[in-house]
C-alpha positions as CSV (number, residue, x, y, z in Angstrom):
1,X,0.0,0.0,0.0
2,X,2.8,2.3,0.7
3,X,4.5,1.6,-2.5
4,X,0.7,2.1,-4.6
5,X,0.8,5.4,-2.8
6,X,4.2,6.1,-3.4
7,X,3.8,5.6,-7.4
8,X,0.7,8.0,-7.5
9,X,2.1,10.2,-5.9
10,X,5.6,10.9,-7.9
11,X,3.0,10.9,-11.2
12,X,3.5,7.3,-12.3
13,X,0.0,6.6,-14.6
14,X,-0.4,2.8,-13.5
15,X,0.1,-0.1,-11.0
16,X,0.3,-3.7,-12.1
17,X,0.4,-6.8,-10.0
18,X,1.9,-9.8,-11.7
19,X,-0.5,-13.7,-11.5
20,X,1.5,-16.0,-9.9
21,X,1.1,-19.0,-7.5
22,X,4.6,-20.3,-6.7
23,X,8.2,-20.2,-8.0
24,X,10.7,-22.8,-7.3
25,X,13.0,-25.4,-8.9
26,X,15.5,-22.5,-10.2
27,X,18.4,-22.5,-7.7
28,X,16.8,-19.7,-5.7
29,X,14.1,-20.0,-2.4
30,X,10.8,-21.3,-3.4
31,X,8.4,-17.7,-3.3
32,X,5.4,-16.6,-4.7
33,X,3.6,-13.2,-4.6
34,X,0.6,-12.8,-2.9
35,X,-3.2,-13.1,-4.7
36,X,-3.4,-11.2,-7.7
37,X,-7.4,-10.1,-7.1
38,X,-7.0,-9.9,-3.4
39,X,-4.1,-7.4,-3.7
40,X,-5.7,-5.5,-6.5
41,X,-8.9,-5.2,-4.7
42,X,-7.2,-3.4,-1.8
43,X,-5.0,-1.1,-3.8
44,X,-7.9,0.1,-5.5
45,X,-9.2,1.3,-1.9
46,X,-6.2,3.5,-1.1
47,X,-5.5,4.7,-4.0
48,X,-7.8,7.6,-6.2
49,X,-5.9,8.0,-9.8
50,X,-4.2,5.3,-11.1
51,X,-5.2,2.5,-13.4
52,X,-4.9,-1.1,-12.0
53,X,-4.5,-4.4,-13.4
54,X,-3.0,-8.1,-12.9
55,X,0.1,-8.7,-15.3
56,X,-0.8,-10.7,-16.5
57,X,-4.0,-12.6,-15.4
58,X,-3.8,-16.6,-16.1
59,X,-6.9,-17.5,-17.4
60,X,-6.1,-21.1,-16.1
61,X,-5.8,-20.6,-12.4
62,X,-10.1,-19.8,-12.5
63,X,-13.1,-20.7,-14.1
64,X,-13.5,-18.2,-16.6
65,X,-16.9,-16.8,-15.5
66,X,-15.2,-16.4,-11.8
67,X,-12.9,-14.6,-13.4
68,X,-15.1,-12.5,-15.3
69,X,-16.8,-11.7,-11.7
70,X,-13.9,-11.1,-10.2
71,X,-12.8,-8.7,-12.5
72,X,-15.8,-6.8,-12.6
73,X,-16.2,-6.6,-8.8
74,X,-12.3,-4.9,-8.9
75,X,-13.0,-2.7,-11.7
76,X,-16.2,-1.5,-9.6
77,X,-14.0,-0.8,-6.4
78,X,-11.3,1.0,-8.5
79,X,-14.4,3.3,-9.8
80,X,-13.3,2.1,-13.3
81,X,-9.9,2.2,-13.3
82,X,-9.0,-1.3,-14.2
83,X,-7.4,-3.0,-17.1
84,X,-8.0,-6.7,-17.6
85,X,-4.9,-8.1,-19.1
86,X,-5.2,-12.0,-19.9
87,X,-2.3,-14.6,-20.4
88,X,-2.1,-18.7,-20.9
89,X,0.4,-18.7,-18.0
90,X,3.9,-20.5,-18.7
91,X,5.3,-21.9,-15.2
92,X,4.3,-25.5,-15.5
93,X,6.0,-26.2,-11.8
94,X,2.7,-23.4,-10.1
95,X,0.4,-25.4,-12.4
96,X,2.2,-29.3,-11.2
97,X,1.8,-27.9,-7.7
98,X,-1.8,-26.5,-7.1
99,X,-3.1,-29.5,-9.3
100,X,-4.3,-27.5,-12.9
101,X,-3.5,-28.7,-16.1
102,X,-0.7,-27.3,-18.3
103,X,-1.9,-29.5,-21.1
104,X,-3.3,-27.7,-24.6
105,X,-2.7,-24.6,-22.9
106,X,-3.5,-22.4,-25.8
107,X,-7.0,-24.0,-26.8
108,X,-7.8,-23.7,-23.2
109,X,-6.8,-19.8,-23.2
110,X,-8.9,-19.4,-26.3
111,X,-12.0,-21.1,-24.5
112,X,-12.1,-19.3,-21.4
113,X,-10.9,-16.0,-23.2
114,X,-14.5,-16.3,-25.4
115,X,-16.5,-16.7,-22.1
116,X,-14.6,-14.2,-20.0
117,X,-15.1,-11.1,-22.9
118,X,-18.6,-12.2,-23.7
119,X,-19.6,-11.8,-20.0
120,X,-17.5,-8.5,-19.5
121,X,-19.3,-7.2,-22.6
122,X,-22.9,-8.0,-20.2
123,X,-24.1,-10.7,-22.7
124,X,-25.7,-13.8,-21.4
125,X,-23.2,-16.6,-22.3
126,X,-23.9,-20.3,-23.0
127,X,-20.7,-21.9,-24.2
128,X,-19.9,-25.6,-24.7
129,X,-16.0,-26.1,-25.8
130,X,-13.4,-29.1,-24.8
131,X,-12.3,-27.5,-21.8
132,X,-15.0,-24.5,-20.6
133,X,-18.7,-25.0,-20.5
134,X,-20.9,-22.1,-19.4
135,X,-25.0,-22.7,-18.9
136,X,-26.8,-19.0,-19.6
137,X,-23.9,-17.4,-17.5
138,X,-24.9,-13.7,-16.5
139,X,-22.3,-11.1,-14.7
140,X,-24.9,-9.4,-11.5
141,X,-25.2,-6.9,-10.7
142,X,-24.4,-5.9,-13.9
143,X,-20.6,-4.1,-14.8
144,X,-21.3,-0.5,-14.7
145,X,-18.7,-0.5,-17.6
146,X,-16.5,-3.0,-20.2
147,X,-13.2,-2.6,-18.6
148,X,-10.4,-2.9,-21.2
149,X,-8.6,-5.7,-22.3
150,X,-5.3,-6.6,-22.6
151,X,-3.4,-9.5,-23.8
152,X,0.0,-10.2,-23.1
153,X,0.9,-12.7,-25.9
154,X,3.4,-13.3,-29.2
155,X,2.4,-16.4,-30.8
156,X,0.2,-16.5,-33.6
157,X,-2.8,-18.7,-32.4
158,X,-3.3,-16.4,-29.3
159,X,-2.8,-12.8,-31.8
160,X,-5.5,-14.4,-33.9
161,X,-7.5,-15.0,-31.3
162,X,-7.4,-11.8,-29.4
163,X,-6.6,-9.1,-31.4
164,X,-10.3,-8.9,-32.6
165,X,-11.6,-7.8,-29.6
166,X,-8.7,-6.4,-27.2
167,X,-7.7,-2.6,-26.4
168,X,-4.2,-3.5,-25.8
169,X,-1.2,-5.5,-26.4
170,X,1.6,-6.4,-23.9
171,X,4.7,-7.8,-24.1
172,X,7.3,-9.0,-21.6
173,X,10.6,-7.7,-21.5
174,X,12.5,-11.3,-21.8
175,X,10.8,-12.0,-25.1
176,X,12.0,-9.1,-27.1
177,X,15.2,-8.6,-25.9
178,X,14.8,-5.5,-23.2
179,X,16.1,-3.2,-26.2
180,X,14.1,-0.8,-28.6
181,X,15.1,-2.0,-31.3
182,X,13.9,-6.2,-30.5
183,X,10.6,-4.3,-29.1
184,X,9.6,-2.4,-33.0
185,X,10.6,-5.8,-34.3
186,X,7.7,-7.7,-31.9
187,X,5.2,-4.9,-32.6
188,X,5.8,-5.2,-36.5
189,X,4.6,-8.7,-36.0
190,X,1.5,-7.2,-34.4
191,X,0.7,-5.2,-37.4
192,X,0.9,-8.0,-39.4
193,X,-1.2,-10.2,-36.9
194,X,-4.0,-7.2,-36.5
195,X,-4.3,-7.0,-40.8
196,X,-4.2,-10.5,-40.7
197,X,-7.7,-10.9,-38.7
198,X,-9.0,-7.7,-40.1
199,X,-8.3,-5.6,-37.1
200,X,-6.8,-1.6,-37.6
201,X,-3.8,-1.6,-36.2
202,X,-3.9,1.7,-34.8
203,X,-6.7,0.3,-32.5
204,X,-4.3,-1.4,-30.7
205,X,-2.5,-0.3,-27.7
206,X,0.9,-1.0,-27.3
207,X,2.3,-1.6,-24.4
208,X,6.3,-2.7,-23.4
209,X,7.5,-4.4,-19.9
210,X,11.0,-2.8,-19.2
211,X,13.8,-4.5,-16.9
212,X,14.9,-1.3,-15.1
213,X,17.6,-2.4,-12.5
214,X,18.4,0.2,-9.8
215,X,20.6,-2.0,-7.5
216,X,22.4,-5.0,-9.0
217,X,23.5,-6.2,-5.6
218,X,19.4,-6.5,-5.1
219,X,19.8,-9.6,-7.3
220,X,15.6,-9.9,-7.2
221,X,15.9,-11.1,-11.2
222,X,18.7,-12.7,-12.5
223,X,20.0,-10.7,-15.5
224,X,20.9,-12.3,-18.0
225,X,23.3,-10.8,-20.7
226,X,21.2,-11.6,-23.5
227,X,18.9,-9.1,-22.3
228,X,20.5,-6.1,-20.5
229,X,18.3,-4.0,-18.9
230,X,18.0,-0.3,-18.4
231,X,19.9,1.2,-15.8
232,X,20.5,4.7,-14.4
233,X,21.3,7.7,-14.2
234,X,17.8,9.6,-14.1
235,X,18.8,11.0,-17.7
236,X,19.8,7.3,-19.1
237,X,16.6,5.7,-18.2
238,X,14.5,8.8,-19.6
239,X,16.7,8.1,-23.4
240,X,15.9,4.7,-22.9
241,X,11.9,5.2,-22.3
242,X,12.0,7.8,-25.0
243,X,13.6,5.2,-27.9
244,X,10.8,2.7,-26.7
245,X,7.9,5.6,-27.4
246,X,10.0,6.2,-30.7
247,X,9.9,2.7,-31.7
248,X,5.9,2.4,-31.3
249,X,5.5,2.1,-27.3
250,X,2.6,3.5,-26.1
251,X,3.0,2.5,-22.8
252,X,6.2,1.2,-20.6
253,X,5.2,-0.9,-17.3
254,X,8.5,-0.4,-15.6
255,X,9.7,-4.0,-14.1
256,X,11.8,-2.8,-11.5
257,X,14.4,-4.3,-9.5
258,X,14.6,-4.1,-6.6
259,X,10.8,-3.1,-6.0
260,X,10.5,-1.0,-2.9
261,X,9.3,2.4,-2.3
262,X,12.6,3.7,-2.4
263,X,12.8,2.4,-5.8
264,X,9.1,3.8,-7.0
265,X,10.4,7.5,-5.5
266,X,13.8,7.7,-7.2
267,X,12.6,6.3,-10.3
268,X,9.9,9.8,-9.7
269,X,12.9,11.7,-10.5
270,X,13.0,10.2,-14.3
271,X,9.5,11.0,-14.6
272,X,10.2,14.3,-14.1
273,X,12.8,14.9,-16.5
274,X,10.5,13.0,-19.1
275,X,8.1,15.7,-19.1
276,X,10.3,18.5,-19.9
């Protein structure tokens, strides 16, 4: 809570909270964050400006409608300040541990994803696939708005089956390479995917994840040399969020390590150079 107040208050435009049940198995203590929807839930109570959202949401970990709910009930809290950003999830020891299936991931994302964007759009939704079933599902009391979606995705089954109906696109910061120029190259792939399903590109959001690394010694993410991140000073980490706007960012979600409130309020300091 103290770092959600600390961001909105040195003028950064969003919070995200990543979806994840446990980490282990990588030569590093067993951790795991805590609930994605609980923690959102209460951020959206102490804080008045910011948008929200889970980065990125695994459609697996709950029944789609639930999720649906549960999305709408946050986005209702946060007075409408919520993004729903959806993912297939990728860490098949969380999945192993809590019992779910990691299994056809992908056709079970594009099941659930129909139910969850049908009920957020207030239809009534009967749905029979392989995986998800929903009987005359109805979201009450009904969402006092669509809240937008995002999908944090590269290959092309999930593009195709997104891109018709989201706001936004994310990408992490390990998949392109952490450097402008591997970011223009995922987002051409975009454009391509959006023409390809008859979508405008220029509908679509784009959105960047950003290693920023303020303390090495923190040693919160391992770095890995294939994909440097940015680093200070203040006027080095404003050139490097200006190249990523240049090369077709419309939003950078700063992944910072290590993520404290001391981080959130020098990291402030850019912000304010990037607005002069």
């Amino acid at each position: 809570m103290r770092m959600a107040r600390a961001a909105e208050e040195v003028g950064f435009d969003s919070l995200w909270v990543g979806d994840h049940l446990l980490y282990r198995g990588d030569g590093r203590p067993e951790r795991g964050p805590w609930d994605v929807w609980t923690l959102l839930a209460g951020l959206a109570g102490v804080t008045e400006r910011v948008t929200i959202g889970p980065l990125v949401a695994c459609t697996a970990f709950r029944p789609p409608g639930v999720l649906a709910r549960t999305a709408a009930t946050v986005d209702e809290l946060s007075n409408g300040r919520m993004v729903l950003a959806l993912g297939a999830g990728w860490n098949e020891t969380e999945f192993r541990a809590f019992g779910l299936p990691f299994d056809n991931r992908f056709a079970r994302f594009r099941e659930a994803f129909e139910i969850i964007r049908r009920l957020i759009d207030s239809e009534r939704v009967t749905f029979s696939g392989v995986y998800e079933t929903a009987a005359d599902a109805v979201l009450l009391p009904a969402p006092a708005r669509r809240p937008p979606l995002m999908v944090g995705a590269m290959s092309r089954s999930m593009l195709d089956a997104t891109l018709p109906y989201v706001n936004a696109w994310n990408i992490w910061y390990a998949w392109y390479g952490n450097t402008p120029e591997g970011f223009a190259e995922a987002n051409r792939r975009v454009d391509e995917a959006s023409e390809r399903v008859g979508r405008d590109p220029k509908t679509i959001s784009r959105s960047a994840c950003v290693l920023v690394v303020l303390d090495p010694s923190a040693d919160e993410r391992p770095l890995d040399a294939a994909v440097p991140p940015l680093e200070g000073p203040a006027e080095r980490l404003v050139a490097g969020l200006r190249d990523f706007a240049a090369a077709g960012a419309d939003e950078v979600i700063l992944v910072v390590s290590p993520i404290t409130e001391r981080s959130i309020r020098m990291l402030g300091e850019s912000l304010v150079l990037l607005d002069e």
